[in-house]
C-alpha positions in Angstrom: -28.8 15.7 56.5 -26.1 17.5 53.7 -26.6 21.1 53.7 -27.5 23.1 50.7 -27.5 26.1 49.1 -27.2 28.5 46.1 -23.8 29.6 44.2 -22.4 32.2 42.1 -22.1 29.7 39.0 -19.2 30.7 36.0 -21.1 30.5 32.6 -20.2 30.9 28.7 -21.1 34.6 28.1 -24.7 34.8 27.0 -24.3 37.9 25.0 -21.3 35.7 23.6 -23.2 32.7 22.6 -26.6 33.8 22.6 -28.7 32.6 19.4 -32.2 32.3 18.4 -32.3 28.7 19.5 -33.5 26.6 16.2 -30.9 24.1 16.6 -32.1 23.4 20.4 -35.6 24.8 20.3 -38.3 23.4 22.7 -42.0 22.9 22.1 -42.7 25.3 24.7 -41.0 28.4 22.6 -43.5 28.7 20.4 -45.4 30.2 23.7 -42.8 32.1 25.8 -39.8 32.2 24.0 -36.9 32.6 26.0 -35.8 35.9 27.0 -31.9 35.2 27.5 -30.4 31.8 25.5 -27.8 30.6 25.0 -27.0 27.0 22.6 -23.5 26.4 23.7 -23.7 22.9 21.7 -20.7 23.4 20.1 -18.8 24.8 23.1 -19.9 22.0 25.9 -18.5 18.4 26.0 -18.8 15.4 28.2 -17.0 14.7 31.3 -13.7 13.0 31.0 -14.2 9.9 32.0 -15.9 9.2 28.5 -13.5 11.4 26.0 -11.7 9.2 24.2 -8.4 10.4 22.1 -10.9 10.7 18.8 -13.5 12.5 20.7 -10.7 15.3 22.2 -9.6 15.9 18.9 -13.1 16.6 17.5 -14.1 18.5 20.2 -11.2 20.7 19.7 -11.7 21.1 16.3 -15.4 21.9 17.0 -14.5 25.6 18.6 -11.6 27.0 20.1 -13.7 27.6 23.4 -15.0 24.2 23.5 -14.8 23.2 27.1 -12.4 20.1 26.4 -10.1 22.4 27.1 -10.2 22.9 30.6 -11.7 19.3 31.4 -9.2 17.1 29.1 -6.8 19.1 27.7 -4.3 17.7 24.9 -1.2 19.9 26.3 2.3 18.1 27.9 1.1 19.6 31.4 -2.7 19.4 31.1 -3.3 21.2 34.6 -1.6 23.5 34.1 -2.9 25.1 30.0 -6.4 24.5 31.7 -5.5 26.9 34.2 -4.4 29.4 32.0 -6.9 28.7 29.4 -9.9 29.4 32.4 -7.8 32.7 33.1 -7.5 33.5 29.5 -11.2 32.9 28.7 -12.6 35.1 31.9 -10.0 37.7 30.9 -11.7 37.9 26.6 -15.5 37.8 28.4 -15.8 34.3 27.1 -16.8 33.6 30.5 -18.6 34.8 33.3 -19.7 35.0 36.5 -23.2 35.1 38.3 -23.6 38.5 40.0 -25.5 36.9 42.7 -25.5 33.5 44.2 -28.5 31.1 42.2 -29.3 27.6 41.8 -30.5 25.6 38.5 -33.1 23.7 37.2 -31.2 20.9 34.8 -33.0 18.7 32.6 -32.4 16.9 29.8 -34.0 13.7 27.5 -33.1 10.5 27.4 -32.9 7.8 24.2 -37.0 7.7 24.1 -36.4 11.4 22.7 -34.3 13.1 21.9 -36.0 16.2 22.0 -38.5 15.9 25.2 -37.2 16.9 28.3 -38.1 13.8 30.9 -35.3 14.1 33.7 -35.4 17.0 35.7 -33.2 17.8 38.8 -31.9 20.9 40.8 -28.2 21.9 40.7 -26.8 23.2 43.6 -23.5 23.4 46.3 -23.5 20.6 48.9 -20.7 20.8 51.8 -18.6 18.1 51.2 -18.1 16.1 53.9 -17.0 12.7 54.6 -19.2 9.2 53.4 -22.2 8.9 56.0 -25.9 9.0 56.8 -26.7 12.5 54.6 -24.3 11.4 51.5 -23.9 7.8 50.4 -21.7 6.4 47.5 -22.2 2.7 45.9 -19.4 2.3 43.7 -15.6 1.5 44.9 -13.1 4.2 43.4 -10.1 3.6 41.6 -7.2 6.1 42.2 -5.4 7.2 39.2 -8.7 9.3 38.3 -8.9 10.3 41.6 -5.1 12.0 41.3 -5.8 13.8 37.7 -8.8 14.7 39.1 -7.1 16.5 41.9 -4.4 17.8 40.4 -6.8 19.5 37.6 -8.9 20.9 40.7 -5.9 22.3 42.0 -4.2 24.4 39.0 -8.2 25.6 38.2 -9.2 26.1 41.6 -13.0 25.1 39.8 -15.1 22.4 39.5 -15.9 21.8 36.0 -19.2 19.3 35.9 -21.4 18.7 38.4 -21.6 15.3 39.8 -25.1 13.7 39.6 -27.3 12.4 42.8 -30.7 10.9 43.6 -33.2 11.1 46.1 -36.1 8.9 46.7 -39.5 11.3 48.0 -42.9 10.6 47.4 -44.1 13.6 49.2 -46.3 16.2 47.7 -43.5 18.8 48.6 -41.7 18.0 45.5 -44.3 19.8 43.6 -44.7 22.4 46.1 -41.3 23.8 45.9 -40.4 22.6 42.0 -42.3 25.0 40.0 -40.4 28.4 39.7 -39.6 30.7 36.9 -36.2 30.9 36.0 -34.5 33.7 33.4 -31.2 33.2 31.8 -31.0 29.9 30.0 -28.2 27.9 28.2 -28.9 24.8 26.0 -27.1 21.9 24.2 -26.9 18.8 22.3 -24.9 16.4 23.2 -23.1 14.2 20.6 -25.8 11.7 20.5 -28.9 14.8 19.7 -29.9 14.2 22.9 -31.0 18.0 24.5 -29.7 19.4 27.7 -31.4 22.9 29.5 -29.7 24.7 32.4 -31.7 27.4 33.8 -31.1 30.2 36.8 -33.6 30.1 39.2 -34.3 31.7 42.8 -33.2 29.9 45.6 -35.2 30.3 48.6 -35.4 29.0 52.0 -38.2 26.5 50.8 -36.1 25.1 48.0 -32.9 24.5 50.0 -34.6 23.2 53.2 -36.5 20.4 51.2 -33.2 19.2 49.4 -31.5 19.4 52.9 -33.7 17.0 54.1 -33.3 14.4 52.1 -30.7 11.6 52.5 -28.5 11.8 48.7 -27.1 8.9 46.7 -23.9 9.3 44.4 -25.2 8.2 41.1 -22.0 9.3 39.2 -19.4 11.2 40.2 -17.7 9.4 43.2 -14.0 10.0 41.7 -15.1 14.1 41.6 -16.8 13.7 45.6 -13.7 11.7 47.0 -11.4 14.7 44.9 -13.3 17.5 46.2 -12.9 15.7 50.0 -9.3 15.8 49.3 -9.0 19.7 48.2 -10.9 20.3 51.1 -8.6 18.5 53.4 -5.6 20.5 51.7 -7.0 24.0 52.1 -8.1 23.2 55.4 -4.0 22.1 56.5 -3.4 26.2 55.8 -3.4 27.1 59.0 -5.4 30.5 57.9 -8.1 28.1 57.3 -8.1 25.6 59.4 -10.6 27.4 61.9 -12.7 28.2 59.7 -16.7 26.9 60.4 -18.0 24.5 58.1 -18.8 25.6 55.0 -17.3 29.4 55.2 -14.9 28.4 52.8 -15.6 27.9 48.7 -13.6 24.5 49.3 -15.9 23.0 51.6 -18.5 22.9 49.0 -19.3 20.8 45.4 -21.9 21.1 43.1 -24.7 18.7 42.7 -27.3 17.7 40.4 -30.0 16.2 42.8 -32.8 14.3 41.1 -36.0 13.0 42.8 -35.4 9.1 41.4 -39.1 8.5 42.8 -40.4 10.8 40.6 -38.1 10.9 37.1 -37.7 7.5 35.2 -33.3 7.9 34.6 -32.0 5.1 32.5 -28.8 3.2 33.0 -27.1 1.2 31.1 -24.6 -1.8 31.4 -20.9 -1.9 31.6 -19.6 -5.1 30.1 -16.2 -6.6 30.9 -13.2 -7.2 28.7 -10.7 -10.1 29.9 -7.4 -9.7 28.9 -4.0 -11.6 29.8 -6.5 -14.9 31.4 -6.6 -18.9 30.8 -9.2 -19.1 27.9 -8.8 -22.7 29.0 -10.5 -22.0 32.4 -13.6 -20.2 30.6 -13.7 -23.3 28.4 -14.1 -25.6 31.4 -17.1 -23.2 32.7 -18.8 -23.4 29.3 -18.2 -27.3 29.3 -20.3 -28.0 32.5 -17.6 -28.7 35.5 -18.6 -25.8 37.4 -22.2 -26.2 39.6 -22.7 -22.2 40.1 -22.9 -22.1 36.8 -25.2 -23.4 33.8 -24.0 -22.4 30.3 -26.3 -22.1 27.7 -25.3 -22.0 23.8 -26.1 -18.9 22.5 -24.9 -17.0 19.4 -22.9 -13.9 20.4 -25.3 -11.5 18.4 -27.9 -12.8 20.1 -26.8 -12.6 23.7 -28.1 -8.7 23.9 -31.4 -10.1 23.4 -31.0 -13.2 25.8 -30.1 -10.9 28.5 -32.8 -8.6 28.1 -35.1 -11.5 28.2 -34.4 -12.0 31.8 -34.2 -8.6 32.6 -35.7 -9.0 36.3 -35.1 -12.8 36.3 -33.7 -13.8 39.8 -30.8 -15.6 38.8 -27.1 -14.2 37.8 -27.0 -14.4 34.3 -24.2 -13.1 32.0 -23.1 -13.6 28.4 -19.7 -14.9 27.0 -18.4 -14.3 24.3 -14.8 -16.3 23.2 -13.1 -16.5 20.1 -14.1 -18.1 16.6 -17.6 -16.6 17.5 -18.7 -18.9 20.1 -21.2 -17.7 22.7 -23.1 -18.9 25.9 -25.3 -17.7 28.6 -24.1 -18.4 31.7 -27.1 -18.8 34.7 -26.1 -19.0 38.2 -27.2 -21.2 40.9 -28.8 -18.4 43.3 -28.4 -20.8 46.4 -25.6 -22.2 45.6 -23.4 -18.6 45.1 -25.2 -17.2 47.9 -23.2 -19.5 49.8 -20.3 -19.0 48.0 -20.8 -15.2 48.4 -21.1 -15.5 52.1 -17.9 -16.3 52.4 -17.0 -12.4 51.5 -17.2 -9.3 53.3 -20.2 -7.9 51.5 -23.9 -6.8 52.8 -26.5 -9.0 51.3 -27.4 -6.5 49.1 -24.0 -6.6 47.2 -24.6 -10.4 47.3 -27.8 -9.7 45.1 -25.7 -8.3 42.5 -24.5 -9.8 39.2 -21.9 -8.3 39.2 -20.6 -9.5 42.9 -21.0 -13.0 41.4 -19.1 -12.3 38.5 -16.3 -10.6 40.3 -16.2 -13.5 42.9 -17.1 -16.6 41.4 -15.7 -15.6 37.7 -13.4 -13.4 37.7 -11.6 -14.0 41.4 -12.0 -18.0 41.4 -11.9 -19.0 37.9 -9.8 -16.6 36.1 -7.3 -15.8 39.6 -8.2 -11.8 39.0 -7.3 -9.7 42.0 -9.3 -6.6 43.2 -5.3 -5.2 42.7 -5.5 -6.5 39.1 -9.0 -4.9 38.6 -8.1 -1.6 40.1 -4.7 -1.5 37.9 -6.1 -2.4 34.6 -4.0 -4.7 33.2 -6.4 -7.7 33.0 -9.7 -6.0 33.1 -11.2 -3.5 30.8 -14.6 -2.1 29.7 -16.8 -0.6 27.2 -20.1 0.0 27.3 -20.9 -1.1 23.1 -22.1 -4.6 23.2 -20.9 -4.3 19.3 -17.4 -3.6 20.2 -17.2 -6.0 23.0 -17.5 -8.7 20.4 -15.8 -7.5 17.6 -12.9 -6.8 20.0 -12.9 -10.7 20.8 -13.0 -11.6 17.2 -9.6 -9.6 16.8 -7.9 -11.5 19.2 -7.4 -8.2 21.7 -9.0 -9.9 24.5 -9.7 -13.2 26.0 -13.0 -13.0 26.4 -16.1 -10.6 27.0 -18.5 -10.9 29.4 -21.7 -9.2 28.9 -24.1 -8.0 31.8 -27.4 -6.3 32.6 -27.6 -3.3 34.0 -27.9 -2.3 37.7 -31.0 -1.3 38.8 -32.0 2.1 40.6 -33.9 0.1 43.7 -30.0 -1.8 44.1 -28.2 1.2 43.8 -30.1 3.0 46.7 -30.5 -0.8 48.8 -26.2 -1.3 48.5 -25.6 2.5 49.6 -28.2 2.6 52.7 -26.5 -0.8 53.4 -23.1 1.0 54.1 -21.7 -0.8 51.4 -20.5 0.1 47.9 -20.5 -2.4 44.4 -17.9 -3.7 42.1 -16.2 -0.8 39.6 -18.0 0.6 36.8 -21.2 -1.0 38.6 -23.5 1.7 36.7 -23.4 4.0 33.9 -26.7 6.8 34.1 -27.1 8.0 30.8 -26.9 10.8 29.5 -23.8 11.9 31.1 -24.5 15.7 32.4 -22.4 17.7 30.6 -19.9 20.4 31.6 -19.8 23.8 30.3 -23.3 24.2 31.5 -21.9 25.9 34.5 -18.8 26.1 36.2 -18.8 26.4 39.9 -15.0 27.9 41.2 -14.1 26.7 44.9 -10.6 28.4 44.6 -9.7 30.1 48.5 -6.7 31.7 47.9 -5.4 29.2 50.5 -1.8 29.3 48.4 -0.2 32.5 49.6 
């Protein structure tokens, strides 16, 4: 089972950025208005993996302290100015640290509303150690994130965001040990309105025994668990650290955002793929009807969203395709007849109930020739999460082809991971992304003298 416990979080300055809270109020104010807030909505930022170029340069323009700063910086040597940006900033009291070691409630809403707080999880430090039965991942990793990652980690010596897992407990413990007071508080909007709330609380034997218990699933984050296994492995080569017991040492932890999925509805949403450099000829054949996996349907690309909703749940694979001079089908997969076909692969049968092992095998590999080398360098695949842009980015002629999917479901996620197995790339996208600049958790040992 992982082990658990409270940290010494590193925090935008609440007598800095405290405010009366009208921009990120809560129903609940009107009642017991906070004694410490702070709305760092102009200061926070989402992780990196969704700034684009645009997005950096707004957030920078937003305030000099925003936290793009340390988590994507614009500089020649990005490392190395968010190093000495983090030094600079807990030098001028822009930051700082807990006085004693705490853990957080952090909730946040979702696209129902923007302004009701639905999904509610605990953030804590979890000893990193390698994939097993306490802490699962379901999504392959690609390694050029994995490096920057790293090498960020390294000049900072802190980990910026915290990665999010899930649980699954239908106990009556949950509410037992949930329902504590917390004091100092820091709020935000994200760029969509949506509200975030991070919140100290008291972190007790009761609190960190039930979390230790429970068996955790990497929902997003896997790049920033595998990167935090690495640093660990480097501080522990020092030979001044190499004895050390397991988790003595602020490198053999990361913080966590653990969320009960059993008991907090968390939405996630598709990933749809961009073909680049491939035979439009070879869709065409699909589309035409040579191809017995598959069944293509005429559809009109605006309409596919709503065609794939329709089956939702339906049993069968079922993308949408979308080529050029806005023609559009719904392709429906023979479930027999690529479960066969899928058996031919090293995967569990719960990869083999996923579209997106289909698409990757039957589509992308067998039709189109793309290797798991091709999708992990980039150069034939891409994504984007915008239905919208998928299309218009066909209708431009900057990609083959787009194939759009449903989104992975929470019961798959969990049935892939306690198979011992992990999905395609960008398999799911929980939304919305926590942010960082909530809290900052350093896991610098000194291990560089």
């Amino acid at each position: 089972m992982p082990r658990v416990a409270p940290f010494r979080g590193l925090h935008y300055s609440l007598d800095r950025f405290g405010a009366s809270g009208e921009r990120v109020a809560v129903p609940e104010d009107a009642a017991t208005p906070p004694p410490r807030l702070a709305d760092i909505t102009e200061v926070a930022c989402p992780p990196y993996d969704v700034i684009s170029a645009e997005d950096r340069a707004e957030l920078l323009a937003r305030d000099e302290h925003n936290a793009v700063r340390l988590e994507y910086s614009p500089e020649p040597d990005p490392h190395a100015a968010a190093a000495e940006t983090l030094a600079a900033w807990l030098a001028d009291g822009t930051l700082v640290r807990r006085d004693e070691p705490a853990a957080y409630y952090y909730r946040h809403a979702t696209s129902a509303n923007r302004d009701e707080l639905t999904v509610e999880g605990i953030v804590v430090r979890v000893l990193v150690e390698p994939w097993g039965d306490a802490i699962r991942p379901h999504e392959h990793t690609m390694p050029g994130p994995k490096q920057d990652r790293l090498g960020l980690l390294r000049a900072t010596g802190t980990q910026l965001s915290p990665i999010l897992a899930v649980y699954f407990d239908r106990s009556e413990r949950y509410n037992h040990v949930m329902g504590r007071a917390w004091s100092d508080e820091w709020r935000a909007r994200d760029d969509d309105g949506l509200l975030h709330q991070l919140t100290a609380i008291e972190a007790d034997d009761r609190l960190t025994g039930y979390l230790g218990r429970q068996t955790l699933y990497i929902a997003d984050g896997h790049h920033r668990y595998e990167t935090a296994l690495a640093y660990q492995e480097e501080v522990r080569s020092n030979p001044r650290f190499a004895d050390a017991p397991p988790g003595e040492l602020a490198a053999d932890w990361i913080m966590m955002m653990l969320v009960n999925a059993e008991l907090t509805e968390m939405e996630i949403l598709p990933t749809h793929r961009l073909v680049a450099n491939s035979d439009a000829d070879a869709l065409r054949a699909l589309v035409a009807g040579d191809d017995a996996l598959w069944q293509a349907i005429p559809v009109a690309p605006r309409e596919l969203e709503a065609a794939l909703a329709d089956r939702r749940f339906g049993e069968e694979p079922v993308f949408g395709l979308v080529l050029p001079e806005d023609e559009g089908y719904l392709l429906v997969g023979d479930v027999d007849g690529l479960g066969a076909r899928l058996r031919r692969e090293a995967m569990s049968r719960a990869v083999r109930s996923l579209d997106l092992a289909a698409l990757h095998t039957s589509i992308l590999g067998d039709r189109l020739g793309i290797s798991e080398a091709d999708v992990a360098g980039g150069n034939r695949l891409a994504y984007t999460r915008s239905e919208a842009d998928a299309r218009e980015r066909v209708a431009r002629g900057e990609v083959t082809a787009a194939i759009l999917v449903r989104p992975t479901r929470l019961d798959q996620l969990a049935e892939v991971a306690s198979a011992g197995d992990v999905m395609p790339q960008k398999s799911t996208y929980f939304y919305p992304k926590l942010l960082t600049g909530m809290v900052f958790n350093p896991v610098s040992d000194s291990w560089e003298d």
